[in-house]
C-alpha positions as CSV (number, residue, x, y, z in Angstrom):
1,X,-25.0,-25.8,8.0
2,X,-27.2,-23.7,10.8
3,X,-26.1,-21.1,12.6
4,X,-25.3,-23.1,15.8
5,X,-23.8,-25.9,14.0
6,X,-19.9,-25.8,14.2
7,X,-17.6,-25.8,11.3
8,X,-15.4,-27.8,13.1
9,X,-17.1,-32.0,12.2
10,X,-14.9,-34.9,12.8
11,X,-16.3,-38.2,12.3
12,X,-12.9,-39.9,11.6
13,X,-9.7,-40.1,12.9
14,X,-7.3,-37.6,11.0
15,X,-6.3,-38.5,8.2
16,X,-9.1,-41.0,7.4
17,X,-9.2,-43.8,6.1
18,X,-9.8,-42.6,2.5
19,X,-7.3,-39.6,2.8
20,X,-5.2,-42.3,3.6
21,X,-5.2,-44.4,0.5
22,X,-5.7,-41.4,-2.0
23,X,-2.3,-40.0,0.1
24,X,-0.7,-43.4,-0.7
25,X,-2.0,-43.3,-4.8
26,X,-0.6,-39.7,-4.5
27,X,2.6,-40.3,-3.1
28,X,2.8,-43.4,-5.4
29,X,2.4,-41.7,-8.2
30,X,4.2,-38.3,-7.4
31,X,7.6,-37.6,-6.8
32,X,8.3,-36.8,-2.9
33,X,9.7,-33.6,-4.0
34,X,6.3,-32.0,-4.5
35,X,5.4,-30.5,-1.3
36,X,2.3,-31.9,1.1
37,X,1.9,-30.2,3.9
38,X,-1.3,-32.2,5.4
39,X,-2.0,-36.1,5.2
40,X,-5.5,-35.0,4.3
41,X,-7.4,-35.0,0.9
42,X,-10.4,-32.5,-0.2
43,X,-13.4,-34.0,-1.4
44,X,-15.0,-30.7,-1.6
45,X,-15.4,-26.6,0.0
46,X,-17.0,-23.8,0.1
47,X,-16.2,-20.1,2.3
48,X,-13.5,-21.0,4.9
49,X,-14.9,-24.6,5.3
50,X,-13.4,-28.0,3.3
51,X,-14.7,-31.4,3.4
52,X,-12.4,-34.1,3.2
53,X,-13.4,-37.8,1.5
54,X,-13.8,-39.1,4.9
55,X,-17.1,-36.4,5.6
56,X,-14.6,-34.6,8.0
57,X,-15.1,-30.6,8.2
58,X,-11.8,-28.3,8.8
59,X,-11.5,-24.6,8.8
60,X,-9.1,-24.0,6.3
61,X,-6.9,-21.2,7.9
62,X,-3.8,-21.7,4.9
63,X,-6.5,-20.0,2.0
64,X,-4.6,-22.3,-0.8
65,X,-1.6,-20.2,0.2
66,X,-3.3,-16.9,-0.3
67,X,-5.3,-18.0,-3.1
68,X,-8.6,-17.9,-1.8
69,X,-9.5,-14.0,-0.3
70,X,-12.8,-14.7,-2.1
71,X,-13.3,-17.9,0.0
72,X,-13.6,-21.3,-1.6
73,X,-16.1,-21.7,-4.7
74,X,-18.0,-18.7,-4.6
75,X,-21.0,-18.6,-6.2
76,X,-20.4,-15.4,-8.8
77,X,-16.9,-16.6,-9.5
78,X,-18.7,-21.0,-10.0
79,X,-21.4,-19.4,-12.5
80,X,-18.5,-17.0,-14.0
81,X,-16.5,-20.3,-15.1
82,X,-19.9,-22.2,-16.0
83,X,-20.8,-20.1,-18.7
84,X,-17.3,-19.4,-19.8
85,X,-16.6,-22.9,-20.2
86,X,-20.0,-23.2,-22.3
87,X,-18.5,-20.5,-25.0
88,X,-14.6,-20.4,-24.9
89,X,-12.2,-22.9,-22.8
90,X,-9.1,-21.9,-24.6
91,X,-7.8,-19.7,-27.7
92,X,-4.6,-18.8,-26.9
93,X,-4.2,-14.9,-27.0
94,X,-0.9,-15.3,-29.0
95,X,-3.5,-16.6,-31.7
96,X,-6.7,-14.2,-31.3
97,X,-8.2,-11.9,-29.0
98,X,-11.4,-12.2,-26.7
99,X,-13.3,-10.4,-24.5
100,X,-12.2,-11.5,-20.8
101,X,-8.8,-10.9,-21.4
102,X,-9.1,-7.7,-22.5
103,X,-11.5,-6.6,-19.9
104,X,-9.4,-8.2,-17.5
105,X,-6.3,-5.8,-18.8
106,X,-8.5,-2.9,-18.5
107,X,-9.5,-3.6,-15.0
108,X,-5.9,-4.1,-13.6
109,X,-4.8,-1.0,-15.5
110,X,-7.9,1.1,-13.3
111,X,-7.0,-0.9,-10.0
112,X,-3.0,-0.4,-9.9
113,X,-1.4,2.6,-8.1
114,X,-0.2,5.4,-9.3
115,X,-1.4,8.1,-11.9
116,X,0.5,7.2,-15.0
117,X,-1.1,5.5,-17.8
118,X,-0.9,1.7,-17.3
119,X,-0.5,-1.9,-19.4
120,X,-0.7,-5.4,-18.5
121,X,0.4,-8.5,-19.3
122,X,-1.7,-11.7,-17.9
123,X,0.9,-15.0,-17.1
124,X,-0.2,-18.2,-15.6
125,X,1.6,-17.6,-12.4
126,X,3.3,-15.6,-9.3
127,X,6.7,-16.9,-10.5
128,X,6.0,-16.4,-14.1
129,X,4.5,-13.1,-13.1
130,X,8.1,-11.9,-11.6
131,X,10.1,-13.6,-14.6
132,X,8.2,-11.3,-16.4
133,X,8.8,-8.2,-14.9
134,X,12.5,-8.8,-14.5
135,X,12.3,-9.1,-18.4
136,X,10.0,-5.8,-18.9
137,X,12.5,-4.0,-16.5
138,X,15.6,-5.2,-18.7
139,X,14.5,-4.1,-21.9
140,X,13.5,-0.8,-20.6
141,X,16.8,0.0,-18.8
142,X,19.0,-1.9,-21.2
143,X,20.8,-3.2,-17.6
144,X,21.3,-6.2,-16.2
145,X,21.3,-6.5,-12.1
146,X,18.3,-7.3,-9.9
147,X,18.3,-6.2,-6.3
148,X,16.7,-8.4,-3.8
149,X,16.6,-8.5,-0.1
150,X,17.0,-11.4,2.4
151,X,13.9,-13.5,3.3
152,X,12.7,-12.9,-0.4
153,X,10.2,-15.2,-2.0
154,X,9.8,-14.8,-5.6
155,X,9.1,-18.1,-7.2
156,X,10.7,-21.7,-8.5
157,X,11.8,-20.8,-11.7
158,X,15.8,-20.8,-12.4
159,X,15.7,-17.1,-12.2
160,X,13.3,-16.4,-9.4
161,X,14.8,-19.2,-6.9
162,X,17.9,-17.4,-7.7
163,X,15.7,-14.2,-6.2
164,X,14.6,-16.3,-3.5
165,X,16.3,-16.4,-0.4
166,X,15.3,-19.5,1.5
167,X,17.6,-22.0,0.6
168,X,17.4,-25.4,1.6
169,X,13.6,-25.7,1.2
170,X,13.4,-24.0,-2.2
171,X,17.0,-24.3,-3.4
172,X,19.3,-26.9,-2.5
173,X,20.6,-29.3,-5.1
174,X,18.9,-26.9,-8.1
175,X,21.7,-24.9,-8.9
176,X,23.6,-23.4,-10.6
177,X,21.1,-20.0,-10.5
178,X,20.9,-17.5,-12.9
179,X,23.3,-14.2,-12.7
180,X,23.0,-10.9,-11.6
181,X,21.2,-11.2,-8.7
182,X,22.3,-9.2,-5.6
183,X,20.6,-9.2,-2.3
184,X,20.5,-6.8,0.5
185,X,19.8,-6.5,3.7
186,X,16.4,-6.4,5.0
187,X,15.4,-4.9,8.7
188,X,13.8,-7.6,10.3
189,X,12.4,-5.6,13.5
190,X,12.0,-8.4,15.5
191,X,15.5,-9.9,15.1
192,X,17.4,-6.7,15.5
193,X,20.0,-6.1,17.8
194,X,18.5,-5.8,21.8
195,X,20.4,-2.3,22.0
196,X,18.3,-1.2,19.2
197,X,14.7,0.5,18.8
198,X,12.6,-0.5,16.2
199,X,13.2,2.9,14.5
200,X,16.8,2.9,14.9
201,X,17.0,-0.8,13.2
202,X,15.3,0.8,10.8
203,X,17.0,3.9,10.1
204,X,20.3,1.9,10.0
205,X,18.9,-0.5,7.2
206,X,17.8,3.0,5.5
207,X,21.6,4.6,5.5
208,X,22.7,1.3,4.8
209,X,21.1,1.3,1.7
210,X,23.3,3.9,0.1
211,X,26.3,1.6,1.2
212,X,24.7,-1.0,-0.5
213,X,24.1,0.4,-3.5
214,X,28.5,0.9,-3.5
215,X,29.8,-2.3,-2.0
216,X,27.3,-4.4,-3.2
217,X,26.4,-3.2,-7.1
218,X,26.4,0.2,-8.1
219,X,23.0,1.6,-9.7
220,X,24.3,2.1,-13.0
221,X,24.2,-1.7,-13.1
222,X,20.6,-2.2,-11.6
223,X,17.5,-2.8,-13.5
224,X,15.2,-3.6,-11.1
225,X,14.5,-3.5,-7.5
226,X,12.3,-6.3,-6.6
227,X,10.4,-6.7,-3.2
228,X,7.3,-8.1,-1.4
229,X,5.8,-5.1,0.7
230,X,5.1,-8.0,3.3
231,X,7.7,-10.6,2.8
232,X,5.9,-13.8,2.8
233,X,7.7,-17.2,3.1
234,X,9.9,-15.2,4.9
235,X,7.9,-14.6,8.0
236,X,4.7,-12.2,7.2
237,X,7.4,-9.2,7.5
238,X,6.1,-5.9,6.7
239,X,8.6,-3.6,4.9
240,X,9.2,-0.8,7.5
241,X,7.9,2.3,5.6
242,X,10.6,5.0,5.2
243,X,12.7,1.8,4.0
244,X,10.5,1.6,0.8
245,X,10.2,4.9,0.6
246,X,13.8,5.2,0.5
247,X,14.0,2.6,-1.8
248,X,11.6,4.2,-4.3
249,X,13.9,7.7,-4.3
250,X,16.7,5.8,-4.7
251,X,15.1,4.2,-7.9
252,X,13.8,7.5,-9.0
253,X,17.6,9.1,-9.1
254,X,18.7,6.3,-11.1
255,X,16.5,5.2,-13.2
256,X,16.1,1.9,-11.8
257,X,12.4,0.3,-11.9
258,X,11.2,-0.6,-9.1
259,X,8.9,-3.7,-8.4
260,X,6.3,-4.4,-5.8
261,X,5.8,-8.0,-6.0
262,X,1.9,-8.6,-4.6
263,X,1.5,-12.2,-5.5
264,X,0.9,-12.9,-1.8
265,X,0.1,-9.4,-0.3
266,X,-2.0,-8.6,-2.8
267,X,-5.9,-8.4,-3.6
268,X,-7.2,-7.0,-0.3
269,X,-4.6,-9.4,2.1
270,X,-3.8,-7.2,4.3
271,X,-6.7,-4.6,4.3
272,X,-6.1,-2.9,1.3
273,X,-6.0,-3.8,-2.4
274,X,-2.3,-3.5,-2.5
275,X,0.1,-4.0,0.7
276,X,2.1,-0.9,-0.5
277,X,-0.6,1.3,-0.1
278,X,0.3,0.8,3.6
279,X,3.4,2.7,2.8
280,X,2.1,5.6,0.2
281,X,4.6,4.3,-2.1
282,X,3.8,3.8,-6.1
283,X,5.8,1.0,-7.8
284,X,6.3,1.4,-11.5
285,X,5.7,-2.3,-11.8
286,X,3.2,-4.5,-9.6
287,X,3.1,-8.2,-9.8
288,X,-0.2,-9.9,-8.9
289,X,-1.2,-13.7,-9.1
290,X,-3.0,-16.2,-6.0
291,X,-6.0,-14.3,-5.3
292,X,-6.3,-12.6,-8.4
293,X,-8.1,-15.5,-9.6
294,X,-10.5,-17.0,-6.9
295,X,-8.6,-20.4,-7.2
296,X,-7.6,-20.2,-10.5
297,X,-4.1,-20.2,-12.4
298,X,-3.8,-16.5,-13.5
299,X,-1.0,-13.9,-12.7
300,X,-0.3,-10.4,-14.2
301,X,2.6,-7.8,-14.4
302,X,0.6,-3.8,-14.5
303,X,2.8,-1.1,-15.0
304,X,3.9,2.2,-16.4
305,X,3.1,2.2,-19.7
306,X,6.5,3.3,-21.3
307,X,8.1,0.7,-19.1
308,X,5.6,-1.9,-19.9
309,X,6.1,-1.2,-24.0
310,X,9.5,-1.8,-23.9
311,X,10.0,-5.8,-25.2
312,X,9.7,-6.2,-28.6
313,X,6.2,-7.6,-29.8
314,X,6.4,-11.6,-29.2
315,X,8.9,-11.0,-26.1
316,X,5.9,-11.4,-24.0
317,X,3.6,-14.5,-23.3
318,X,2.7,-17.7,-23.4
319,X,0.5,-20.6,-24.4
320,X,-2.2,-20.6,-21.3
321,X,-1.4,-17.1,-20.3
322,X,-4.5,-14.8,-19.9
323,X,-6.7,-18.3,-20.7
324,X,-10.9,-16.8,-21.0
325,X,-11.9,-19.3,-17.9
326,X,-8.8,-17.8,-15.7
327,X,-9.8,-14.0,-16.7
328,X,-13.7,-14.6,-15.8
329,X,-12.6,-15.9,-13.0
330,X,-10.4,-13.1,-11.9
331,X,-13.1,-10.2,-12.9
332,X,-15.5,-12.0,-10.8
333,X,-12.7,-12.0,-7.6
334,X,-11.9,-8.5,-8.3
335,X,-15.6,-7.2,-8.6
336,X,-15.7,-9.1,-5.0
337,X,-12.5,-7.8,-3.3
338,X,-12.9,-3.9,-4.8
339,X,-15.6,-3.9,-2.8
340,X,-15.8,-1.5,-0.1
341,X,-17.9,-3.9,2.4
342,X,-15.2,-6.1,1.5
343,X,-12.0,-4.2,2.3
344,X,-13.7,-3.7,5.4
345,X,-14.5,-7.0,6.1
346,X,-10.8,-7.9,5.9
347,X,-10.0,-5.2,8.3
348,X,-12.3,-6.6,10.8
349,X,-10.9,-9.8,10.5
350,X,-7.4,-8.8,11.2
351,X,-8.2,-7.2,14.1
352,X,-10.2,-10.2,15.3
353,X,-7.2,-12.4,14.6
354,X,-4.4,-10.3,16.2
355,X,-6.6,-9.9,18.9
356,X,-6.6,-14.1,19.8
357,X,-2.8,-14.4,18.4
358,X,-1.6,-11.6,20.7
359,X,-3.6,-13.3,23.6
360,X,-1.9,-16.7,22.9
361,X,1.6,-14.7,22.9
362,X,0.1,-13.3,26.4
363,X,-0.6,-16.7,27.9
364,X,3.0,-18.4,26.3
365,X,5.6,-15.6,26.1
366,X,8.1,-18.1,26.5
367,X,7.4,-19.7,23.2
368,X,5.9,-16.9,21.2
369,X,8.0,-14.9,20.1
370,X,6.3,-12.6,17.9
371,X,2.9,-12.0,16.3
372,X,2.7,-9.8,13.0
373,X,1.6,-8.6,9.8
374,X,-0.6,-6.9,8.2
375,X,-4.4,-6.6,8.3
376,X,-5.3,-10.4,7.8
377,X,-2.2,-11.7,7.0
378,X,-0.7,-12.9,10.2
379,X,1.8,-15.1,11.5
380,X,3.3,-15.8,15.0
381,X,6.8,-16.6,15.1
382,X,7.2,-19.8,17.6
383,X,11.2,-19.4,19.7
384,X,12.9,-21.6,22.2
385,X,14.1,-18.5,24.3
386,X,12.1,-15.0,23.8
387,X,15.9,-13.6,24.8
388,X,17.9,-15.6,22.3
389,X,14.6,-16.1,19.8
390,X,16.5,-19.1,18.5
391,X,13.7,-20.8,15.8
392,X,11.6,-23.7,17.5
393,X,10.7,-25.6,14.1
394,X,10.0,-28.3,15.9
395,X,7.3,-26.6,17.8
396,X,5.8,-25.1,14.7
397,X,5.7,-28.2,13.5
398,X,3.6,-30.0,16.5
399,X,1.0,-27.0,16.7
400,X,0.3,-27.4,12.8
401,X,-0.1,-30.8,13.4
402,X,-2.1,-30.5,16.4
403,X,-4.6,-27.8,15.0
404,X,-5.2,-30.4,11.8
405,X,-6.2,-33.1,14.4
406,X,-8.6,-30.7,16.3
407,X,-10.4,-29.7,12.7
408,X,-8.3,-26.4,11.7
409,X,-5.9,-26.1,8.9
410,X,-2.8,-24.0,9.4
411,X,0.9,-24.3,7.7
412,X,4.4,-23.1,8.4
413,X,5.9,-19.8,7.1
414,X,9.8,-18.2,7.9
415,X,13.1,-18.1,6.8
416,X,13.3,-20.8,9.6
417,X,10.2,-22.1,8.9
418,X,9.2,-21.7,12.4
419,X,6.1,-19.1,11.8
420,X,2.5,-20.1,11.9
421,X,0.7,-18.4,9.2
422,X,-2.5,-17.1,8.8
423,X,-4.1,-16.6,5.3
424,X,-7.6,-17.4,6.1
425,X,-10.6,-16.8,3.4
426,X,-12.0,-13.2,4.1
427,X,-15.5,-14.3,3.7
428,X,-15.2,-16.1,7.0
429,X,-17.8,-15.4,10.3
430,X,-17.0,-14.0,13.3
431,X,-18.2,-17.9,14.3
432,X,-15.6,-19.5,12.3
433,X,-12.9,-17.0,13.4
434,X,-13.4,-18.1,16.7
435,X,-14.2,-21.6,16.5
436,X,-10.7,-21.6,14.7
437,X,-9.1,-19.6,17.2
438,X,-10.4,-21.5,20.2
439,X,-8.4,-24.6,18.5
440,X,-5.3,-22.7,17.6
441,X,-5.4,-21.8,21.8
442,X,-5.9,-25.1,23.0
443,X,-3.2,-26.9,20.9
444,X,-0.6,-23.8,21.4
445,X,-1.5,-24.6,25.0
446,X,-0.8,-28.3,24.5
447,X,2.4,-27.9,22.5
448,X,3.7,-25.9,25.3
449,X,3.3,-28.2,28.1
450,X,4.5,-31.2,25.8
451,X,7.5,-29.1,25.6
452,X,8.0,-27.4,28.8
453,X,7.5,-24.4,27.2
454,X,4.5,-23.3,29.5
C-alpha cells in the first residue's frame, strides 16, 4: 500500500458476499451464545489494517480486544512462531522444561513492579490468569474472601464471572457463582452526584472504604483485593489514584494481597507498561494476558516471591499453559512494547485520539457524554441527556454499525454497554489515525441526526 493510498478499500457491500456465507457456516455450526460482534470475516492483516474474504480493507480500531499493541502479524513476532514451530509445538511444562518458557518467566519477573524478588506462572488466559491468582492469594493467607468493585471484568470462569460485575451479558442464566465474593463500590467520576467534584466523589469512595471493609466483610476474612487499574468492560474507567493508593495501605495493615489485574490495561495500553504505574502503586500480584502474546493464547500471574511460593508443587498449571509457540511469541511482543520508541509511540497516539474524540464530544454534547481513559485506551460514553446521562445503547449500537459500513472497526464497552471503545494497534500512522477518525466523525455525525440528537 503507498503512502497516499488509503487504508480504508471497499469494493463490496458490507458484509460481502463471502462474509456472508462463512457467517452463515459459522452461525450454523456455532452456538449463538458465542459472541460476534461484526457480520464480517478476516481473510487476512497486518498493522492496524484487515482484509476481509471479499478484498475489503477496515481499520481495525477493537485490537482483538486488546490483543494486538504489537499490531497484527508482525514480522519479529511471524518469524518467532516460524522457527518455533520447526523445533518444539508442544511439551507440556508439567512434563519437561524448555527454553521459551523459562526465559519468558525471567522476563516478566524483570518487567513487573516493585523491588521484591519475583515468580511467575504462565496460564492460557486473562480468566485463567485471575483464577490463578485468587488461588496463589488463598494459600498464602489461608483466607477465603475476594474483594471486588462494581463494573469489574475478570473473566468467564465460574469463579471470575462471580468477580465480574456485568450481569446480563456475561452472567445471566450461569449461576449459581462461586462464594466469597464481595464487591464494593467503585467512584465512577462521571456518574457521581451533580453536587459533587470529582475529588470529593473521590474522597467519599476513599472514607467509604473503611466502612466497607465493616459492613461489607471485615479484613480478617479477605484474601485478596482484586481490581483493573482501568476498568475495562466497564467503561475504560481509570481507578482514581488516592483510591488505590488507599487500597494498597489498607492491604498492607492486614495482610491482604492485593491484585492489579492488567489483562486489558496492560503491556504499554495506556502509555506505560503497566496502567498502575499511572498511580505509583506496586501490586504484590499482577495479572497479564491479550497483548502479552502478539495474538497468541498466553497469560501469566508475576508476583512476590513468598506469595507466589505458597501452593503446593502441582497446585499450579495446566496442559497448554506456558506452550513454546505462545512464549516466543510473547518475548518477541515484549522486546517490541519495552521499547522506549514504543512507549512513546503509544503516548502519541492517545493524545492524537483524545484529541478527535473530545472534538466529536465538542460538536455532539448532547449525545456524548463523556470521553476517557488512559493514554490509548479510550472510550466515549454515548447518553440520551448529558443532565440525566441515561445510557443510549441504542446509539452505541448504530455508530458501531455505521463506522463498519464506512471501513473502520469499533465495538461496544460499559456496564450499559453504551461506550465506544478504542483499543487500536499502537503501530498505527498518523494516516490511519486519522483516516479512522475522519469515519468515526462522519457516522457520530450521522447517528446524531438520525436520532435528533444533533
Amino acid at each position: 500500500m503507498s503512502v497516499a493510498e488509503k487504508a480504508i478499500h471497499l469494493q463490496t457491500e458490507i458484509p460481502g458476499p463471502r462474509s456472508r456465507a462463512l457467517i452463515a457456516r459459522r452461525e450454523a455450526a456455532s452456538p449463538p451464545g458465542a459472541a460476534k460482534l461484526t457480520p464480517i470475516a478476516i481473510e487476512s492483516a497486518h498493522g492496524a489494517v484487515v482484509t476481509d474474504v471479499d478484498g475489503n480493507r477496515f481499520i481495525d480500531l477493537a485490537g482483538g480486544i486488546g490483543t494486538l499493541a504489537v499490531g497484527h502479524t508482525p514480522a519479529a513476532l511471524v518469524e518467532a512462531l516460524k522457527a518455533q514451530a520447526e523445533k518444539l509445538v508442544h511439551m507440556c511444562a508439567i512434563v519437561a522444561t524448555y527454553e521459551p518458557a523459562v526465559a519468558l518467566c525471567e522476563r516478566l519477573n524483570a518487567l513487573a513492579p516493585g523491588d521484591a524478588p519475583k515468580r511467575t506462572v504462565l496460564m492460557n488466559s486473562g480468566a485463567e490468569a485471575l483464577e490463578t491468582a485468587v488461588h496463589i492469594s488463598r494459600s498464602f493467607t489461608k483466607r477465603q474472601g475476594i474483594v471486588v468493585v462494581e463494573g469489574a471484568y475478570h473473566g468467564r470462569t465460574n469463579l471470575t464471572m462471580a468477580m465480574t460485575s456485568k450481569f446480563n451479558l456475561f452472567k445471566k442464566g450461569f449461576g449459581p457463582f462461586a462464594p466469597e465474593v464481595y464487591r464494593f463500590p467503585f467512584p465512577n467520576l462521571y456518574r457521581r452526584p451533580a453536587e459533587m467534584t470529582a475529588e470529593q466523589w473521590t474522597q467519599w469512595h476513599v472514607n467509604n472504604l473503611e466502612h466497607a471493609f465493616t459492613a461489607i466483610v471485615d479484613p480478617s476474612h479477605v484474601a485478596a483485593v482484586v481490581i483493573e487499574p482501568v476498568l475495562g468492560e466497564g467503561g475504560f474507567l481509570p481507578v482514581p489514584a488516592p483510591f488505590l493508593r488507599r487500597l494498597r495501605e489498607i492491604c498492607d495493615t492486614h495482610g491482604i494481597v492485593l491484585v492489579a489485574d492488567e489483562v486489558q490495561s496492560g503491556m504499554g495500553r495506556t502509555g506505560k507498561l503497566w496502567a498502575c504505574e499511572h498511580a505509583g502503586v506496586v501490586p504484590d500480584l499482577i495479572t497479564t494476558a491479550k497483548s502479552l502474546g502478539g495474538g497468541m493464547p498466553i497469560s501469566a500471574v508475576i508476583g512476590r516471591e513468598d506469595i507466589m511460593s505458597a501452593p503446593h508443587p502441582g497446585g499450579l498449571g495446566g496442559t497448554y499453559s506456558g506452550n513454546p509457540l505462545s512464549c516466543v511469541a510473547a518475548l518477541a511482543a515484549l522486546d517490541e512494547i519495552t521499547r522506549p520508541e514504543f512507549l512513546e509511540r503509544a503516548n502519541a497516539i492517545g493524545e492524537r485520539l483524545r484529541g478527535r474524540l473530545l472534538a466529536i464530544q465538542a460538536a455532539h454534547p448532547r449525545l456524548v457524554g463523556d470521553v476517557r481513559g488512559l493514554g490509548p485506551m479510550l472510550a466515549m460514553e454515548l447518553v440520551k441527556d448529558p443532565e440525566t446521562k441515561a445510557p443510549w445503547l441504542e446509539a452505541t449500537q448504530a455508530v458501531n454499525a455505521g463506522t463498519l459500513l464506512r471501513g473502520v472497526i469499533t465495538i461496544r464497552a460499559g456496564l450499559f454497554s453504551n461506550c465506544v471503545r478504542l483499543l487500536p494497534p499502537l503501530n498505527m500512522s498518523d494516516a490511519e489515525i486519522d483516516e479512522a477518525m475522519d469515519v468515526l466523525a462522519t457516522t457520530v455525525d450521522a447517528v446524531a441526526a438520525q436520532m435528533g440528537a444533533s
